[in-house]
N, C-alpha and C positions, 0 to 999 in steps of 0.2 A: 553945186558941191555934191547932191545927192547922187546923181548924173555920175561924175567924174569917178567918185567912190565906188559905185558900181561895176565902172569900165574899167578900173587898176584891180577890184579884184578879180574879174571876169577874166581880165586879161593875164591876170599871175596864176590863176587856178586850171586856165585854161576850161573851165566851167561854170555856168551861171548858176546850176543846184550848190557845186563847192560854195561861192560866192555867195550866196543867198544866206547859207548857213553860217561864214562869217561874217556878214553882219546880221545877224536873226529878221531876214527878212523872206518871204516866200521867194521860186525861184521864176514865179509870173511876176513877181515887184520887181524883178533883177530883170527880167525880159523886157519890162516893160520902161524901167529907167533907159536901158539899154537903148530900145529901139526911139525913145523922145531923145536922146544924144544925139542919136544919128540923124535922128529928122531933123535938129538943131542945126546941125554941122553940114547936113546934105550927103552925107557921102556912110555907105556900108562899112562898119568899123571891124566886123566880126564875121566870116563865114560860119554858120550854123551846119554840123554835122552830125550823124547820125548818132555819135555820140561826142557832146562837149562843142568844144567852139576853136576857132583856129581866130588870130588878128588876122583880117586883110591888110595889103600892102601901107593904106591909111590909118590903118590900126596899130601897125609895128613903126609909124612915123610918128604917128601923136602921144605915146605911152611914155618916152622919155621926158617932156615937158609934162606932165602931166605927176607924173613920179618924183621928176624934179619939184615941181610947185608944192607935194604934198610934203617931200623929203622936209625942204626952208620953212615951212610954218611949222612942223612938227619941230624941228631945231629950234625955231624962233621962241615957240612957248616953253619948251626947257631953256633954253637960256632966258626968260624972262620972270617965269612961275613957277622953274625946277620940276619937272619928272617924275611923273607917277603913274603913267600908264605900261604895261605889257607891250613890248614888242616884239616883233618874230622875224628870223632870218634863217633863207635855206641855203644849206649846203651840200654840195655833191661832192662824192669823197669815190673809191676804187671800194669794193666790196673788203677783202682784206683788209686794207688800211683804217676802212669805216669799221669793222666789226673786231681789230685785235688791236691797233693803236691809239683810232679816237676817242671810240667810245667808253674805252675806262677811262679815261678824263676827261671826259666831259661834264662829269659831278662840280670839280673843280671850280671851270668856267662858269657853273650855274651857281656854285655858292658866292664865287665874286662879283656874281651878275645874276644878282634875282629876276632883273624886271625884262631880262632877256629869253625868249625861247626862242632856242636851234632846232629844226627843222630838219633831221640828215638823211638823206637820201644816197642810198649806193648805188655803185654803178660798177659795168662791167667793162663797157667799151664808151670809150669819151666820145662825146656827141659833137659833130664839125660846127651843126649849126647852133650860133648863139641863142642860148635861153634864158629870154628875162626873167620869168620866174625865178632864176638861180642871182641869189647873191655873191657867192665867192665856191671856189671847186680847188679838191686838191687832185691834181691829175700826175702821171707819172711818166717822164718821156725828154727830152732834149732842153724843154723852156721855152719852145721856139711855137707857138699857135697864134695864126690871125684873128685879128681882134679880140686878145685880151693881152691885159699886163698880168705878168709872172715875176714871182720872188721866190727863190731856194727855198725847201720849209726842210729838207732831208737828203744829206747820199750815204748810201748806204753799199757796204758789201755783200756782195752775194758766199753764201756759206750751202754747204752739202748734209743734208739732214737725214736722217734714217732711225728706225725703230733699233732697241739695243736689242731682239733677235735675230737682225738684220745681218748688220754691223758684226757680229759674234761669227754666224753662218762665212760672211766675208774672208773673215779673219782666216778661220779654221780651212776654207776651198779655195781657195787663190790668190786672195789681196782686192786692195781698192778698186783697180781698174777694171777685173772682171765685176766688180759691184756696180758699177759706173753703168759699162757696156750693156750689163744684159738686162738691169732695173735702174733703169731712170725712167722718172716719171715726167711728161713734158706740159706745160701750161700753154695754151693757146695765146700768142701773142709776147712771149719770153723765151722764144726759141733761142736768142744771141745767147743767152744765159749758159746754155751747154755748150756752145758754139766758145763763151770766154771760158770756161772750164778745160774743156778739151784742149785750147791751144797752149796756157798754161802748165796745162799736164804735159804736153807735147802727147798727147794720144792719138791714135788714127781715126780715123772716120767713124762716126757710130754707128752701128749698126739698128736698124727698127726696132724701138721697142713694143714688147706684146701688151705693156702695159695701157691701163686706159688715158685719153688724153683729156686734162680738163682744164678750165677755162679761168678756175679762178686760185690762188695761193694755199686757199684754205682750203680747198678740195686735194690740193696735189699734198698737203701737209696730214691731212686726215689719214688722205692713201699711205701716207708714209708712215703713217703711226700704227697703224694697222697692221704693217709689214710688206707691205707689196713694193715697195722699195726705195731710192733715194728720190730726196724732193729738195730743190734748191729756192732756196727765201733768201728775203732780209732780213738780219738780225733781229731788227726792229717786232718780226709778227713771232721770233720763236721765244722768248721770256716762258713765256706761261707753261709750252710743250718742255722745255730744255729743264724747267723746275722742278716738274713733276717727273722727270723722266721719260717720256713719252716717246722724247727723241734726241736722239744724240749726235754728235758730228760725225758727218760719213767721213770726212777727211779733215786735217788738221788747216789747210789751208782757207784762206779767205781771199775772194777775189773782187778786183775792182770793176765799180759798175760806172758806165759814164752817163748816164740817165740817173737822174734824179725824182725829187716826188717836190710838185709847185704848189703854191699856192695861186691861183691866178683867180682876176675878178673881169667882169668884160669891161673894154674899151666904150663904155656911153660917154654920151657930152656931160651927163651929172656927175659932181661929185657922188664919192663912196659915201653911204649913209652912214652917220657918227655909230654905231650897233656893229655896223659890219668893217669899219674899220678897228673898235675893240675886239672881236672875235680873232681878227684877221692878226694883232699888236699880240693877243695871247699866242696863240697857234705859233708862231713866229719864236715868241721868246720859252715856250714849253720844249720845242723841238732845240733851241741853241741851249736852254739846260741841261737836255740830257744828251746831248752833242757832248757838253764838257766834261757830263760827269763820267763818260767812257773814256776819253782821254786822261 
């Protein structure tokens, strides 16, 4: 059992120092559980790298049963002598989504759920290859990715945002569509976004913007509040800018996005651990609350 404990966290940390330090053990005790496994079992479980540790091929086959076995006895003793220990679960979320919709309610989740901690890691471009480490991911795109299951968590329309010095300047030198054309700000990977704007407007082709190009929501929202020009979001990340003022609607319209934002968790042979099915049952029903309360 010491063995095994070793090797699920070695193999979720992707490091034996991380590993060592959750279970307060040196990270030669965790080397050395480690390598009596492997002498057990016959076979190299772990590539050791210059920095941290990779599963070999026998490594990313054994971690499922292994995860599985720990999941059923950790279940078995709550259902038998009720639940009292701390348990922990990671989340991969989109950098915007993590830093302007999750994580103000994530208070929430942790006042309903003491004996859980969330783990949230953001991200900028979703990863192809599955990470076991990861418990459940909100990603944003079709619904359609190999090996996991996906469930709707949000769709949202895409809205035109801009600084009210902006928007003022617009007004007073041409109107909308010169606003459009000569300050749009573009997000790497959300090109279709002006692409459904424009045809909408029935406008012509854009022409290059001088502006700079960045990679995440909350950078092209930042730029836009600043004034350097219009930034197109989801409803969902402008609350807080649209309250304060910061930013207002470049246009009156609101247009429809056919990509949504998932919840998905990977396709293993285990079932979903009882933690990260509650995480997954809130997340699910927070998003259809306030799904309702806009309608």
């Amino acid at each position: 059992m010491t063995w095994l404990r070793a090797f699920e966290a070695a193999a979720r940390t992707s490091s034996f120092t991380a590993a060592a330090a959750e279970l307060n053990l040196t990270s030669g005790a965790i080397s050395y559980q480690i390598r009596a496994l492997e002498a057990h079992l016959g076979f190299a479980l772990f590539e050791r790298l210059p920095r941290g540790v990779r599963l070999t091929s026998m490594g990313v086959a054994y971690l499922p049963p292994v995860r599985k076995a720990f999941e059923e006895l950790a279940d078995s003793t709550v259902g038998l002598f009720g639940g009292s220990e701390r348990t922990q679960i990671t989340v991969h979320a989109p950098v915007s989504l993590a830093a302007l919709w999750l994580a103000p309610r994530l208070p929430a989740f942790r006042l309903a759920n003491p004996l859980i901690d969330v783990r949230l890691a953001s991200v900028i471009w979703d990863n192809a290859v599955l990470d076991e480490a990861t418990d459940l991911e909100i990603r944003y795109g079709t619904g359609h990715w190999h090996g996991y299951r996906s469930e709707r968590l949000l769709n949202q329309n895409i809205l035109a945002v801009c600084s009210p010095r902006v928007l003022k300047a617009a007004r007073a030198t041409g109107g909308h569509s010169q606003l459009l054309e000569r300050q749009a700000i573009h997000i790497m990977g959300y090109e279709n976004h002006w692409l459904t704007v424009r045809q909408n407007l029935q406008l012509t082709d854009m022409p290059a913007s001088p502006l700079p190009i960045v990679d995440t929501t909350i950078a092209a929202l930042e730029l836009a509040a600043a004034g350097a020009g219009v930034a197109l979001a989801h409803r969902l990340f402008l609350d807080g800018y649209l309250s304060t003022r910061r930013l207002v609607f470049a246009l009156p319209d609101e247009f429809a996005d056919n990509n949504s934002y998932f919840v998905i968790t990977p396709e293993r042979p285990q079932r979903v651990r009882q933690e990260v099915q509650q995480f997954r049952d809130w997340l699910l029903a927070v998003a259809q609350q306030e799904a309702h309360k806009r309608n």
